[in-house]
C-alpha positions in Angstrom: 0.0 0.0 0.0 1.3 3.4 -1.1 0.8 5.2 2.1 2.5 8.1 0.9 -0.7 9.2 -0.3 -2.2 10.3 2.9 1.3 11.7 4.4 1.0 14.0 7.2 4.2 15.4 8.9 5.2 13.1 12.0 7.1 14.8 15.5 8.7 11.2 17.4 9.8 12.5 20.4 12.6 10.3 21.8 12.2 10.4 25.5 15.9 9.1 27.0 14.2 6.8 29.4 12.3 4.2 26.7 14.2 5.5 23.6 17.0 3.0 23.2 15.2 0.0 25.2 15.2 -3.4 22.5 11.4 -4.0 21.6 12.0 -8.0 20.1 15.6 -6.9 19.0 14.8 -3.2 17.8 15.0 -0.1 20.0 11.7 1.5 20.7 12.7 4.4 18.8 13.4 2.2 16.0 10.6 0.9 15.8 8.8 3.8 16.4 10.0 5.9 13.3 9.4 2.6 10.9 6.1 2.3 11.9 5.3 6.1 11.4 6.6 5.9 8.8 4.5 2.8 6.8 1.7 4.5 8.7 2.1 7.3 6.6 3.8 10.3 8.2 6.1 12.8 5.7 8.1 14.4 7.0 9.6 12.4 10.2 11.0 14.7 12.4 12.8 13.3 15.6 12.8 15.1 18.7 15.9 13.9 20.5 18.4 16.0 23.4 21.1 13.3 23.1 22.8 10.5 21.2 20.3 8.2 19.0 20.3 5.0 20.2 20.3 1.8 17.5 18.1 2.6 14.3 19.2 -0.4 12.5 16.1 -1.0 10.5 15.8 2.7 9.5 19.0 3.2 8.1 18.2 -0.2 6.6 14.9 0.7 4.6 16.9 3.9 4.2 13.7 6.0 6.0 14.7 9.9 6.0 14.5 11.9 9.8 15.5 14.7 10.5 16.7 15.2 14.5 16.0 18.6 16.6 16.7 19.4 20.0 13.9 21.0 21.1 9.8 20.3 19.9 9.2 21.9 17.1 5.7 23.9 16.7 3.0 21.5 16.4 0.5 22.3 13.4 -2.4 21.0 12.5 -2.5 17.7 11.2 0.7 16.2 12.5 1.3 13.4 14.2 2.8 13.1 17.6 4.6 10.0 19.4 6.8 9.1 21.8 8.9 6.3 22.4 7.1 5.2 25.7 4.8 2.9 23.5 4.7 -0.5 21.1 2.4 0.7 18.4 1.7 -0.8 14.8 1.8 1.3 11.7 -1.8 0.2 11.2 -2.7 2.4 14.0 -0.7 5.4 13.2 -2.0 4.8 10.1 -5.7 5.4 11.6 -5.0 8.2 13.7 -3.2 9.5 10.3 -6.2 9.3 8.4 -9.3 9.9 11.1 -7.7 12.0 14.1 -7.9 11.0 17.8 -5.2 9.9 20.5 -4.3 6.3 20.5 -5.5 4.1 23.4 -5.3 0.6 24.7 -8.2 -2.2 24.4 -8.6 -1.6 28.3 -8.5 2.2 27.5 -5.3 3.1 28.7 -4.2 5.8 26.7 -1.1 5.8 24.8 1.2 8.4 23.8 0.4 9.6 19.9 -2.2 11.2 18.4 -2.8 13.7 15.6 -3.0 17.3 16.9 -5.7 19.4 15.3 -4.6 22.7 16.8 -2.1 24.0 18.8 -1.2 22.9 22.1 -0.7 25.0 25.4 0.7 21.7 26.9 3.6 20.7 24.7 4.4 17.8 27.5 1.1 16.3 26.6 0.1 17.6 23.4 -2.3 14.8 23.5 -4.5 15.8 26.6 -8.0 17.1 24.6 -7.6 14.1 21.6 -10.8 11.5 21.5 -9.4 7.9 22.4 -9.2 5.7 19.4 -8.5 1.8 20.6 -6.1 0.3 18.4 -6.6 -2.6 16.4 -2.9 -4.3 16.7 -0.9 -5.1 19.3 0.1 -1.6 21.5 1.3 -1.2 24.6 3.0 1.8 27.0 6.5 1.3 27.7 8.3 2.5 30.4 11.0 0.2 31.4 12.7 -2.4 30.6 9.8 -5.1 31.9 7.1 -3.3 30.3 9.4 -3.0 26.8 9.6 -6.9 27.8 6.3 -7.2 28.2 5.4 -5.3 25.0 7.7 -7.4 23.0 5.9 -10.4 24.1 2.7 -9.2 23.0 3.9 -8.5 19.6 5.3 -12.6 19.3 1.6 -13.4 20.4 0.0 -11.3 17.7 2.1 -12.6 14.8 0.1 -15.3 12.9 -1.0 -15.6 9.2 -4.5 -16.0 7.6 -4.0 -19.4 6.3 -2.2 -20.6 9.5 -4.4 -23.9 10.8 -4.4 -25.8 13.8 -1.5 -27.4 14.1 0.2 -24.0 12.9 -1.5 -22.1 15.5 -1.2 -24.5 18.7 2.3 -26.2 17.5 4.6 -25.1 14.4 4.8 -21.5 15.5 5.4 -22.0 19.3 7.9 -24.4 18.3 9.3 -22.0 15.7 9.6 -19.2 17.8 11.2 -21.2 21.3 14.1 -23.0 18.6 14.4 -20.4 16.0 12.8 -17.2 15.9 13.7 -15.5 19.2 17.3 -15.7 18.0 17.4 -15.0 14.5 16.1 -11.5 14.7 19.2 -10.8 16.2 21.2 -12.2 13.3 21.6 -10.9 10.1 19.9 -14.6 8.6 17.1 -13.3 6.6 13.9 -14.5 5.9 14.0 -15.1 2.4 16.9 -17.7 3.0 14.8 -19.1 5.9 12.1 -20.1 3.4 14.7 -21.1 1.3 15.9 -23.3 4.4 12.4 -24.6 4.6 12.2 -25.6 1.1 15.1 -27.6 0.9 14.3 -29.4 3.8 10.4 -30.3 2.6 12.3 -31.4 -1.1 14.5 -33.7 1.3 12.2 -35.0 2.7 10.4 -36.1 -0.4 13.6 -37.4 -1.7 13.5 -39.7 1.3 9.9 -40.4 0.7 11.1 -41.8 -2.7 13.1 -44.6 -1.1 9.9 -46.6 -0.3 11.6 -47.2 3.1 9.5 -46.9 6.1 12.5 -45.8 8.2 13.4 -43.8 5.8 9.8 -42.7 5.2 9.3 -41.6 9.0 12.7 -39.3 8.6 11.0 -37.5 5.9 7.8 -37.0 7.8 9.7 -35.6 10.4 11.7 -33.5 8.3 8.6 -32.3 6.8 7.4 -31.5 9.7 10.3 -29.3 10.4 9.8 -27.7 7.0 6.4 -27.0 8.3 7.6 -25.3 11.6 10.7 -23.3 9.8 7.9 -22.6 7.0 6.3 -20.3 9.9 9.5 -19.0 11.1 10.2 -16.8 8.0 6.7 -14.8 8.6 7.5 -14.5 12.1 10.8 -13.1 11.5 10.0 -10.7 8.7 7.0 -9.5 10.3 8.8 -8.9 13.7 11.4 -6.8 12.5 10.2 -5.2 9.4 12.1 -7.4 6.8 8.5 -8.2 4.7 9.4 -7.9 0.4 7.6 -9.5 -2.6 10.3 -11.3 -3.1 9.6 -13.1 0.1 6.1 -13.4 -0.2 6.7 -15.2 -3.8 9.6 -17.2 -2.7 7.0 -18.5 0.5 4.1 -19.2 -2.5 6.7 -20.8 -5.0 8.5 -22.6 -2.0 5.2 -24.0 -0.8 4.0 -25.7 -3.9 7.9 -27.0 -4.8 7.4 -29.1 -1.3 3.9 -30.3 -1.9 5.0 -31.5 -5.2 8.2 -33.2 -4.3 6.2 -34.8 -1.1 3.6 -36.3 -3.2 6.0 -37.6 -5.7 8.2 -39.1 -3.7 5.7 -41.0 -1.3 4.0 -41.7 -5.1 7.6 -43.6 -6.2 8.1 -44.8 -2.6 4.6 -47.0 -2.4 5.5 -47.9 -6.0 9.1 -49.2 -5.1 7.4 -51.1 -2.2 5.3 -53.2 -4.6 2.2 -51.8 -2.5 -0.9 -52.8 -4.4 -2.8 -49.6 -6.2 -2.2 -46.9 -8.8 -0.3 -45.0 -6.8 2.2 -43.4 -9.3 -1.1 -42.3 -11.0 -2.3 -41.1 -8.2 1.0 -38.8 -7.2 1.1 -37.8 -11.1 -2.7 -36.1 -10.3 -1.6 -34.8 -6.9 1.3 -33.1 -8.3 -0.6 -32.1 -11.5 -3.5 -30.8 -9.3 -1.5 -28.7 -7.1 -0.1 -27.0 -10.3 -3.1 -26.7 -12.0 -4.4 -24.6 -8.1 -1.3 -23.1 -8.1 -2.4 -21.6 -11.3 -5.6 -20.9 -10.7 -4.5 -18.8 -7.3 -2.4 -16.5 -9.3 -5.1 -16.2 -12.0 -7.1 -15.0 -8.5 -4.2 -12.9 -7.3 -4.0 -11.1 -10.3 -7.4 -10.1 -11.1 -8.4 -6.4 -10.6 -10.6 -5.4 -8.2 -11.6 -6.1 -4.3 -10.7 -9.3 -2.9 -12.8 -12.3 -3.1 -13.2 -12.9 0.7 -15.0 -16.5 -0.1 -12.1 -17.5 -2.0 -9.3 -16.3 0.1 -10.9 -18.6 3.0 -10.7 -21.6 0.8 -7.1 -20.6 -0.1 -6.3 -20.4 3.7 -8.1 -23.9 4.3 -6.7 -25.6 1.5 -3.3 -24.3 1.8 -2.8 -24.8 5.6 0.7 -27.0 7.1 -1.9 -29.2 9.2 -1.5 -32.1 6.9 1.9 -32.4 7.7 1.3 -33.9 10.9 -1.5 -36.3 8.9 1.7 -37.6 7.1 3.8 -37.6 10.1 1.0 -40.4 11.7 0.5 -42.3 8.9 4.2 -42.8 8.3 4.3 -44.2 11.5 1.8 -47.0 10.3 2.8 -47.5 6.5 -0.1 -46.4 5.8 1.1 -43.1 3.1 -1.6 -44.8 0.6 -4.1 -43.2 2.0 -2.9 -39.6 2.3 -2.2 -40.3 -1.3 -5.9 -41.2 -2.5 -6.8 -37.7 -0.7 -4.6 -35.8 -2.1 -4.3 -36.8 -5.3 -8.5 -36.3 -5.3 -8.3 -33.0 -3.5 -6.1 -31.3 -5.0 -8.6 -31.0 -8.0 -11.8 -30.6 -6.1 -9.9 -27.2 -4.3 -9.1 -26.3 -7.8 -12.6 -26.7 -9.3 -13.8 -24.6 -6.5 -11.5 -21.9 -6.6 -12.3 -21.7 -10.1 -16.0 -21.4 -9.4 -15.6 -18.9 -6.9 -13.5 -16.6 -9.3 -16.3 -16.5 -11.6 -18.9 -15.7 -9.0 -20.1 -12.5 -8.7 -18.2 -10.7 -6.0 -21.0 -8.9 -3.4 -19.1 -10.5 -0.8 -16.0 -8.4 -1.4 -14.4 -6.9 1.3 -11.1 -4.5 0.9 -8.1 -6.3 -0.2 -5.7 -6.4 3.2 
């Protein structure tokens, strides 16, 4: 989204107590002047009476600031923050766009608003703004257990539409305990995280291939791990503002490379066994239905206009990591014939329906997130 197009000037005052304090492995000032901003704010002026502390990710995206000692005169329109807060740029983007000062669920109020006129408190230039609750994850910050306490909150909130129950309840905790946590602080990025996950998930259908059942349960479990390192990129981009296309398509094309190279290989594997059914005709239609809804999700992707909200929730049901645990049982019992028969039928009744859906009128439309 091109944000740019409702810009209003931003004053982030950098109050020495909270400014420097490490939100999930950015300082809160950081944080604060990437989030203004995405949210909208030109020009981003930084109020600040000493040395910055670590803006990593802004020199990073390359975000022009300029730093004054002293607050300049507030005008009408701009917004106002300090660094004694976690706040999303969704919400800045709000108060951007609609006015008001930015508040807790609980309504606690925060520290930012947009001021309408001037103020005759500049210490609290937010005093007459209307509360606005926010819709992400904010929090006030005042310490270091409150900046801790902040940056929990924003590992809780990070999820994805299309995450099921297994990703919810198990692939993500896991991710975030054994891999996440530590690799914001590295320069690892996620794009070679999903590139990590994809090699592992074709691994594991190289294993698959064998027709092994040792070998077999190995693969499961490394496609298991695909599955949990498969949530770790999100997590990482999303926590400290390293999102691109190029991730989002390497995440799509890295997906559908796994699925492919599982079905195959289990396909080859029961073959190799001398198990009884057509099961190499059977992984030739899973893999041939997964392109074919690989296809027909771009074909959705790309079409102008609002989003299809009917066919996004089939995309996020159909396109899910539970399964992986599905193959990780029945791996367990030599029993991979059957995931086969299910997959191999559907991947070309999600197909069919995504197709339908396309073509249907859309009254249901929603704006595209």
């Amino acid at each position: 989204m091109d944000s740019s197009r409702h810009s209003v000037p931003a004053v982030l005052l950098a109050d020495p107590a909270t400014a420097g304090l490490p939100v999930v492995a950015l300082t809160s000032l950081d944080r604060l002047i990437v989030a203004a901003h995405r949210g909208g704010c030109r020009p981003i002026t930084v109020v600040a009476t000493g040395p910055l502390p670590d803006l990593r990710r802004t020199r990073a995206l390359g975000i022009a600031f300029e730093v004054v000692a002293q607050t300049p005169p507030l005008t009408h329109g701009t917004l106002v923050a300090s660094t004694g807060q976690l706040v999303l740029a969704g919400d800045i983007r709000e108060l951007t766009e609609h006015g008001g000062r930015l508040t807790t669920l609980d309504g606690t109020p925060l520290p930012s608003g947009r001021i309408e006129k001037p103020t005759a408190d500049p210490a609290n230039p937010w005093k007459d703004l209307p509360g606005v609750p926010a819709r992400g994850v904010a929090r006030p910050i005042t310490d270091p257990s409150t900046a801790h306490a902040a940056g929990e909150a924003l590992w809780a909130s990070l999820s994805s539409s299309s995450d099921g129950t297994v990703d919810r309840y198990f692939n993500r905790p896991v991710g975030r305990v054994l891999f996440s946590r530590w690799l914001v602080h590295t320069p690892i990025t996620p794009n070679q995280i999903s590139v990590a996950a994809t090699v592992l998930g074709v691994t594991a259908g190289v294993l698959f291939g064998f027709g092994i059942q040792n070998l077999s349960i190995l693969a499961a479990i490394l496609f298991q791990i695909s599955a949990i390192i498969d949530c770790v990129d999100g997590d990482v981009a999303r926590a400290v503002f390293k999102e691109s296309p190029l991730g989002k398509w390497l995440d799509i094309i890295g997906d559908q490379v796994v699925h492919a190279s599982v079905f195959a290989g289990i396909a080859i594997g029961l073959w190799r066994q001398g198990a009884q059914g057509p099961f190499l005709w059977l992984g030739g239609s899973a893999v041939i239905g997964g392109l074919i809804a690989f296809l027909v999700i771009l074909r959705g992707m790309r079409t102008p206009g609002p989003a299809n909200t009917r066919l996004q929730k089939l995309i996020d049901a159909a396109t899910n990591r539970d399964f992986s645990v599905l193959v990780l049982i029945l791996s367990f019992f030599d029993r991979l014939g059957f995931f086969l028969w299910a997959a191999a039928i559907g991947s070309h009744v999600f197909w069919i329906l995504a197709l339908m859906l396309q073509r249907q009128p859309r009254a249901d439309s929603t704006t595209a997130r």
